[in-house]
N, C-alpha and C positions, 0 to 999 in steps of 0.2 A: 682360374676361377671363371666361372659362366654363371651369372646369374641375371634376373629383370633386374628391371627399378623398382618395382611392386617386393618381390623378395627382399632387394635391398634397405627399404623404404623399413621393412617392419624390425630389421634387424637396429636400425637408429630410431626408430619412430619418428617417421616423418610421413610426410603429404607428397604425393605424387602429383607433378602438373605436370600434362603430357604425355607423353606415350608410355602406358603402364609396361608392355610388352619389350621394350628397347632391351636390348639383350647386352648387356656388361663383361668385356673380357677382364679390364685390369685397373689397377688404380694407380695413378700419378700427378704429379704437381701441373697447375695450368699452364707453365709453359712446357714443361714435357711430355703431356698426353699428347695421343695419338689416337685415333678412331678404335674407337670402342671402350673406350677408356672413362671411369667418372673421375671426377678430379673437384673441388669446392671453391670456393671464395668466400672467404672470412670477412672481409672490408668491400664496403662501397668504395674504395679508391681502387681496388683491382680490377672494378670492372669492365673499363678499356681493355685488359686484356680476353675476355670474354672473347671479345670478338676476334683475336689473333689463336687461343687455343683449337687446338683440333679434337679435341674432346667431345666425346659426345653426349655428353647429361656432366651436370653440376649439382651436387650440395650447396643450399645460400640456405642461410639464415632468414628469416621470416620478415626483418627490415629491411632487406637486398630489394630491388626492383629483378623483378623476373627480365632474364634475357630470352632474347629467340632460340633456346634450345628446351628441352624436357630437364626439370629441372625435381630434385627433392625438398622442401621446404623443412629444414630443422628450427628450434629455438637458437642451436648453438652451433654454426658449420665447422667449427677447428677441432669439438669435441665429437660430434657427431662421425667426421672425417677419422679419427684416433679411435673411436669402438669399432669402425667399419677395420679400419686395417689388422686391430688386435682381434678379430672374430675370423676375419678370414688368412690372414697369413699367418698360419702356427710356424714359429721357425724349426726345420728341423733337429736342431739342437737340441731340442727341447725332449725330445721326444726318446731319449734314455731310458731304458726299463729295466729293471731286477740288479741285482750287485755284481758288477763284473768279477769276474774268475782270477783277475792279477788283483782287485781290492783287496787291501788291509784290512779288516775289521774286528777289533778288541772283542773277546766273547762277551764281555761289561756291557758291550756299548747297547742302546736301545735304539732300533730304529720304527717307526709309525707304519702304518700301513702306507702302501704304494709310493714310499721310498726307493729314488734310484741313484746308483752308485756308481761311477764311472771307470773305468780303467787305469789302476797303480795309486788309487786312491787311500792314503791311510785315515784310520779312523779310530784315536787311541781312546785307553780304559774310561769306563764310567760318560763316556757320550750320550745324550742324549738329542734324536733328531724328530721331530713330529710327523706326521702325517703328508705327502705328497710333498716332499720339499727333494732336491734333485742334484746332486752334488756332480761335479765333472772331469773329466780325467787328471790326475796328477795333483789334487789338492790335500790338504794337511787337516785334516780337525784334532788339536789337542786335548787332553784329557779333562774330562768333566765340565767339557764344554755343551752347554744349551744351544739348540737350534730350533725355531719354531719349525709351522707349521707351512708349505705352499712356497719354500723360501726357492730362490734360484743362484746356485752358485757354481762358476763359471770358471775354465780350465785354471790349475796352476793356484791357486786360492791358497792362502794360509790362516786357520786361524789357532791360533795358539791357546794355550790351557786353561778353564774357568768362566771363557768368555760367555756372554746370553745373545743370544738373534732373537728377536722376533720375529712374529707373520709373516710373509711375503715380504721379506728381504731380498733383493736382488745384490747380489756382490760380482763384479767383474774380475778379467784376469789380470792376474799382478798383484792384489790387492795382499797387505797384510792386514793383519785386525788383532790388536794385542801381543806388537813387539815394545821392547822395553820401552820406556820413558827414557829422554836423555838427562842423567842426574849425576851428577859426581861434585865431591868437598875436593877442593884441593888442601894438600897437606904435604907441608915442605917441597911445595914447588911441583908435587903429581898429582894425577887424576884420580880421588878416589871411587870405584864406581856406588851408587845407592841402591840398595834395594828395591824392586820396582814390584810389589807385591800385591797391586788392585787388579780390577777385570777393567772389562769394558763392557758398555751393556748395547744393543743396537736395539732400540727398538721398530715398530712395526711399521711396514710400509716404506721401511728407507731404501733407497737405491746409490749404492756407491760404486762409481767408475772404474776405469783400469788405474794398476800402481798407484792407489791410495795407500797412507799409512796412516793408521789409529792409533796411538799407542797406549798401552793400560798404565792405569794409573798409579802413583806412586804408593798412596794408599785408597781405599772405596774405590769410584767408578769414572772412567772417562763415559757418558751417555753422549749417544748420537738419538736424539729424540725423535718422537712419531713420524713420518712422511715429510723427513728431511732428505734432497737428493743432494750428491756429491760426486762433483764431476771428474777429471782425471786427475791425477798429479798433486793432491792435496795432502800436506800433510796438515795432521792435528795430533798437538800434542798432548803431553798427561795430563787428565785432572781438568780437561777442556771437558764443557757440559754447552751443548749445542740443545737449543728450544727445539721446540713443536715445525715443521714446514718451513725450513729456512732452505736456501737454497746458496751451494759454495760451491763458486766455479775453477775453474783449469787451475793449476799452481798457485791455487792460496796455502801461507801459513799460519796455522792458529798457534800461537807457544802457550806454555803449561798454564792450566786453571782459570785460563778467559771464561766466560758465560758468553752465549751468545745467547740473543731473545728469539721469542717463536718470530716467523715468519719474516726474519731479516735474510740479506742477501749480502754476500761478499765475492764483489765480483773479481775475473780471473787477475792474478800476479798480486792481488795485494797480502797487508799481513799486519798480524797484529801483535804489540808484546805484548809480556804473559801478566796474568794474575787482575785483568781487566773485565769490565762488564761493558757489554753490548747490548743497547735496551732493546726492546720488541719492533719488529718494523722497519729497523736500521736497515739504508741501505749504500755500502762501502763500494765505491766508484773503483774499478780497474787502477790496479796500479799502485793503491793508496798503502799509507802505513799510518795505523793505529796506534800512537803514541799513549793513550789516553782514553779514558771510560768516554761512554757515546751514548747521551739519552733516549729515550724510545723516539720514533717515528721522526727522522730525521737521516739527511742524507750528506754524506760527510766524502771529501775527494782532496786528492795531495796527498805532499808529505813534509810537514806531519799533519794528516788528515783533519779536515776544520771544516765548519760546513760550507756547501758543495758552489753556492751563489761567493761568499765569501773566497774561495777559493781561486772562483771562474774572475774575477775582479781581478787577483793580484797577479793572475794568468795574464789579462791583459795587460797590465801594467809591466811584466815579464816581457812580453810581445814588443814591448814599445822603447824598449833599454837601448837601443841603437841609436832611436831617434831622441833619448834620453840624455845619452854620451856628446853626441851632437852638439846639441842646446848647450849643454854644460860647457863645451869645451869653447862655444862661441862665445857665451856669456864671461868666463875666465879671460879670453882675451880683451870682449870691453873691458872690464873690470882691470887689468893692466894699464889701457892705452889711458882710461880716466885715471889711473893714480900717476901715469907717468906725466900728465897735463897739471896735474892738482899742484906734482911737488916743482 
């Protein structure tokens, strides 16, 4: 890339102080730039580093105290910094056109205009895909499955039969989306397996990771709801219904029919059993296991998960069981020497 600060300036809306002309090769983090490079600063606690980057212009935010370089003034440097990257670095990936020649494609299936198709890609009866959405090599769409519009889906992808995408879905590789539910009656000591005959609905704006697993639901819909992102290695089971903007990191597990509320977070390794509600806001500390329903706007850590101060208490007292064993064992021998005195 080659561009001013002045170019750059208009593409974030921001204020230029200082050299409108200063010519921009690349963008990197403040301690990785190098000359020629803009790079930001989100916090006033970063700005010691200011003066160790080699950077030569910064993004700050409008509360920042200006430093001795040409600098852009945004409202918001973190966000400003993230349109700047997504405008000028189109990944080439991206950039797939028309239906490759090894694709599968059902004569049924519907695709939208400037739909692209990747190589050995199948795409069975009754699909429907929308408008600009980009599918990549080696992935599976089963039959009479919906995909919106602008979606991005990424090598090796499964998704199985009836499922719904919204919008600008991004799905990474690995992932599947509507493999069975795990259900089985035992009878006389075997596995029976259950019918696993729901969808799964993803709605719009969600982003899900590599080798995530979705699984549809037993019966009606497992939903991953609006502008929820999902990071690698997650699974979620049937009949799970995940809110509005929640956000679920590296190896969590959801089991069958939890809720989760809009805008809660479960962070990486923990897990919840099933048929629970997680209120709005909740937010499940690394690690934790969710024995039990969890009120809105409250933060819950351990196992079995309790709230997060409550927790960090019995952690300490955990911490101090040596010095606990100690005391005890000292106080058992007075308590000896006084009854051997008494009798």
């Amino acid at each position: 890339m080659k561009k001013t600060l002045a170019e750059i300036a208009k593409i974030v809306n921001g204020e230029v102080v200082g050299d409108k002309d200063l010519m921009i090769s690349g963008l990197s983090g403040i301690q990785e730039a190098k000359e020629g490079d803009l790079t930001f600063v989100s916090h006033p606690k970063y700005l010691p580093l200011v003066k160790q980057t080699k950077a030569s212009a910064l993004i700050i935010s409008r509360n920042i105290a200006i430093p001795e370089k040409p600098v852009i003034l945004v409202d918001n440097s973190s966000l400003a910094f993230t349109t700047l990257m997504t405008s000028l670095n189109k990944k080439d990936v991206l950039e797939i056109k028309g239906i490759h020649p090894s694709a599968v494609v059902d004569k049924t299936a519907r695709l939208g205009k400037n739909v692209a198709v990747g190589a050995c890609v199948v795409i069975e009866h009754n699909v429907s895909i929308d408008d600009g959405t980009i599918i990549h090599a080696g992935s599976f769409i089963g039959s009479s499955t919906k995909i919106g519009k602008e979606c991005l889906i990424y090598p090796n992808v499964t998704i199985r039969e009836k499922n719904e995408i919204g919008d600008r879905v991004i799905i990474h590789s690995g992932t599947v989306v509507g493999s069975d539910g795990f259900g089985y009656i035992q009878i006389d000591g075997k596995h029976i397996k259950i019918p696993q005959v729901g969808i799964v609905v993803i709605e719009d704006d969600v982003e899900i990771g590599a080798n995530v697993t979705i699984d549809r639901a037993r019966f009606d819909k497992t939903i991953i709801g609006r502008g929820t992102k999902i990071d690698n290695l997650v699974q979620i089971a049937h009949n799970v219904v995940i809110g509005e903007d929640c956000i679920i990191i590296a190896q969590v597990g959801i089991s069958g029919s939890t809720k989760v509320g809009k805008s809660s977070i479960l962070a990486g390794q923990s897990g919840t059993a099933g048929h629970l509600t997680i209120g709005e806001g909740v937010v499940v500390a690394a690690r934790s296991g969710v024995t039990k329903s969890i009120a809105s706007h409250q933060m819950v850590s351990g196992f079995p998960a309790k709230p997060h101060m409550e927790e960090r208490r019995v952690n300490a007292c955990v911490q101090r069981l040596p010095h606990y064993v100690k005391t005890i064992q000292e106080l058992q021998k007075r308590i000896e020497e006084l009854e051997k005195k008494i009798k």
